[in-house]
C-alpha positions in Angstrom: 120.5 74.6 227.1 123.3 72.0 226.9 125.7 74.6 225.5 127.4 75.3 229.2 128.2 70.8 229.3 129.5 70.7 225.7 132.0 73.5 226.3 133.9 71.7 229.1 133.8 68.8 226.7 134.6 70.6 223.5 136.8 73.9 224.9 140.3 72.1 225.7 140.4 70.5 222.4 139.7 73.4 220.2 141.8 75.9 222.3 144.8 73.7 221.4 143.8 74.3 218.0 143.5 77.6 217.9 146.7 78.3 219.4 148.3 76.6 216.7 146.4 78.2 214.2 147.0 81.4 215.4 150.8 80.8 215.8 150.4 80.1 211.7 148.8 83.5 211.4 145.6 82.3 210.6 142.9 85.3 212.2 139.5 84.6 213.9 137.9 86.9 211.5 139.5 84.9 208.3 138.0 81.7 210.1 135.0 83.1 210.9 134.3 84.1 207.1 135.5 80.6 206.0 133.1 79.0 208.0 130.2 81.0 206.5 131.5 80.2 202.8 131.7 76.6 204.3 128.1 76.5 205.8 126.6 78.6 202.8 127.4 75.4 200.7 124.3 73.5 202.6 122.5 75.7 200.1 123.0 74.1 197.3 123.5 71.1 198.8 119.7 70.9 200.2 118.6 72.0 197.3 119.2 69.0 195.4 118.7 66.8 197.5 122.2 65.6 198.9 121.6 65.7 202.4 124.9 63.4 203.0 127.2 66.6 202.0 124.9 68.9 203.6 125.4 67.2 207.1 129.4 67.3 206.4 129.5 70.9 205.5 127.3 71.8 208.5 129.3 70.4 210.9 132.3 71.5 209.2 131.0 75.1 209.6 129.9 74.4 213.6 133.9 72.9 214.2 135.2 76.0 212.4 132.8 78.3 214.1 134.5 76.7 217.2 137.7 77.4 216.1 137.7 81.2 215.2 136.7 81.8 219.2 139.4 79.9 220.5 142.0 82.0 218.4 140.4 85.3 219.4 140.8 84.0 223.1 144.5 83.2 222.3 145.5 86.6 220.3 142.2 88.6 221.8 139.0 89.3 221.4 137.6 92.3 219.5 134.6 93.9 219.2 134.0 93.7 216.0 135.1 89.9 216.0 132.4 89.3 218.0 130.6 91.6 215.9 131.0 89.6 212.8 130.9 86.1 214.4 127.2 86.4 215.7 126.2 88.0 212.2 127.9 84.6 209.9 126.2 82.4 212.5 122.8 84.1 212.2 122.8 83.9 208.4 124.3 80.3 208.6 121.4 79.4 210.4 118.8 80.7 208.0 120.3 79.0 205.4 119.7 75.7 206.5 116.1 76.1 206.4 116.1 77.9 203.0 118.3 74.7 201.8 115.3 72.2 202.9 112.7 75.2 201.1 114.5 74.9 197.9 114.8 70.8 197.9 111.0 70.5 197.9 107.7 72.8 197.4 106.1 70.8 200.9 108.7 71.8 203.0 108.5 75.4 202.3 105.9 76.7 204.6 107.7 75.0 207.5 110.7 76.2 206.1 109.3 79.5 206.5 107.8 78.4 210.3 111.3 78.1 211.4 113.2 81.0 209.8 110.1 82.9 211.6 111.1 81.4 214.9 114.9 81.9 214.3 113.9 85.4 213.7 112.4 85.4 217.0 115.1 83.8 219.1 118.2 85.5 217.2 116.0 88.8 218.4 115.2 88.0 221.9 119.0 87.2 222.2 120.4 90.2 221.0 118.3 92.5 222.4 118.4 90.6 225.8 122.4 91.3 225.1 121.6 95.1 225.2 119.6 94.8 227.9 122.3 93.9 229.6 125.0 96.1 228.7 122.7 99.1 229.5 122.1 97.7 232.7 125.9 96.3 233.1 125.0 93.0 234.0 128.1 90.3 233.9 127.7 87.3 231.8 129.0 84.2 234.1 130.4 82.8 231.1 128.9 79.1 231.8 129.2 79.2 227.6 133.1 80.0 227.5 134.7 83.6 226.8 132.2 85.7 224.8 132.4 89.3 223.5 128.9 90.0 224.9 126.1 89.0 227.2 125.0 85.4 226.4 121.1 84.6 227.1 120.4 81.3 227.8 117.1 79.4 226.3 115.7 76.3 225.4 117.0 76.2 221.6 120.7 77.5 221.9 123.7 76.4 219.6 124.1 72.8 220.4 120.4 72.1 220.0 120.6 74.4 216.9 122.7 72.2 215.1 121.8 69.0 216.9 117.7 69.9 214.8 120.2 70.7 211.8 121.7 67.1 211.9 118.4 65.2 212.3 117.1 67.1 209.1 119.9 65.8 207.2 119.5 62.3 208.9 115.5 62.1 208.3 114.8 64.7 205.5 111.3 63.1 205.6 110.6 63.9 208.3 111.5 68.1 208.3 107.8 69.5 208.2 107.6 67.2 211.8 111.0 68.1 213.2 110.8 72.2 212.1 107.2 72.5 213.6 109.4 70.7 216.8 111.9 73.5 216.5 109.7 76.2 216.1 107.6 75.3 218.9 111.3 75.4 221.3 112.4 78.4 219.7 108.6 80.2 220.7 109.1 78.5 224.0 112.4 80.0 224.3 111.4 83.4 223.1 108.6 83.8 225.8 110.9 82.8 228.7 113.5 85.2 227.8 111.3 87.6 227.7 110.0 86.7 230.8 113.7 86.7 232.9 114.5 89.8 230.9 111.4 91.5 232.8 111.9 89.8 236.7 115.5 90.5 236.2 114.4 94.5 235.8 112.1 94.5 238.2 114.5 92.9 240.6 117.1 95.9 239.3 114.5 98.4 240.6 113.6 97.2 243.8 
């Protein structure tokens, strides 16, 4: 939802940055697979309980994340770059919620609550993308350069990671803040559905 604001904010910055990492030679697909050894970290992290490092290895996987499509848009996107960037950040963000299972036996079944809904929003999202490219729809690329069709929603990236932070902040408070989350991602699951329908009905009339 805030995703389009934050990339005017956030774009400039890291573009700069990715040309100058891709002037070093550094690939998107290296920094892509950094990030997830980076993010993956949270894990163990969670797990016992240091929720401090967590939040620094979360966000240091989010700013890298960031990076790796600002020097595919210098050198050029690929297919497969955008292939493998949407795969790290799905399993990224079901290991969060596995880090916060793992730290303590109460917070599993909401644990399990919101890898349930990521399921259902990573879903809805990529098979919205589809949708799309069978039907060549143009994304208007309010997100920034993408390899594929972006669908919008209630729970995007920012507010991803914005739920990710919070659990680190107030780990007491995750069964509260997941049921939250879940709740969104449901809400933004049904109304992707529902635009992926009026927009086909609006294709066939």
């Amino acid at each position: 939802m805030f995703d389009p604001s934050l990339r005017r904010l956030i774009d400039p910055p890291l573009n700069r940055a990715g040309i100058w990492l891709a002037t070093k030679g550094v690939s998107a697909n290296a920094a892509t697979l950094v990030g997830l050894a980076v993010g993956l970290l949270a894990v163990p992290l969670l797990a016992y309980r240091h929720y401090d490092a967590a939040l620094v290895v979360i966000l240091l996987n989010r700013l890298v994340d960031g990076l790796d499509g600002a020097i595919a848009r210098h050198v050029g996107p690929t297919a497969f770059g955008g292939y493998l960037d949407i795969v790290c950040d799905m399993v990224f963000y079901a290991a969060v919620p596995l880090g916060f299972a793992l730290a303590d036996p109460g917070f599993a079944p909401w644990a399990a609550l919101l890898l349930a809904a990521f399921l259902g929003t990573s879903s809805s999202f990529l098979a919205r993308a589809i949708m799309a490219a069978q039907r060549g729809e143009a994304d208007g690329q309010a997100r920034g350069q993408k390899s594929f069709f972006y669908a919008a929603g209630i729970i995007e990236g920012s507010e991803t990671i914005c739920a990710f932070v919070l659990f680190c902040l107030f780990p007491g408070a995750f069964p509260e803040l997941a049921a939250l989350v879940a709740f969104l991602c449901l809400w933004t699951v049904v109304a992707r559905i529902w635009e992926g329908y009026t927009s086909d009905s609006e294709s066939d009339s």
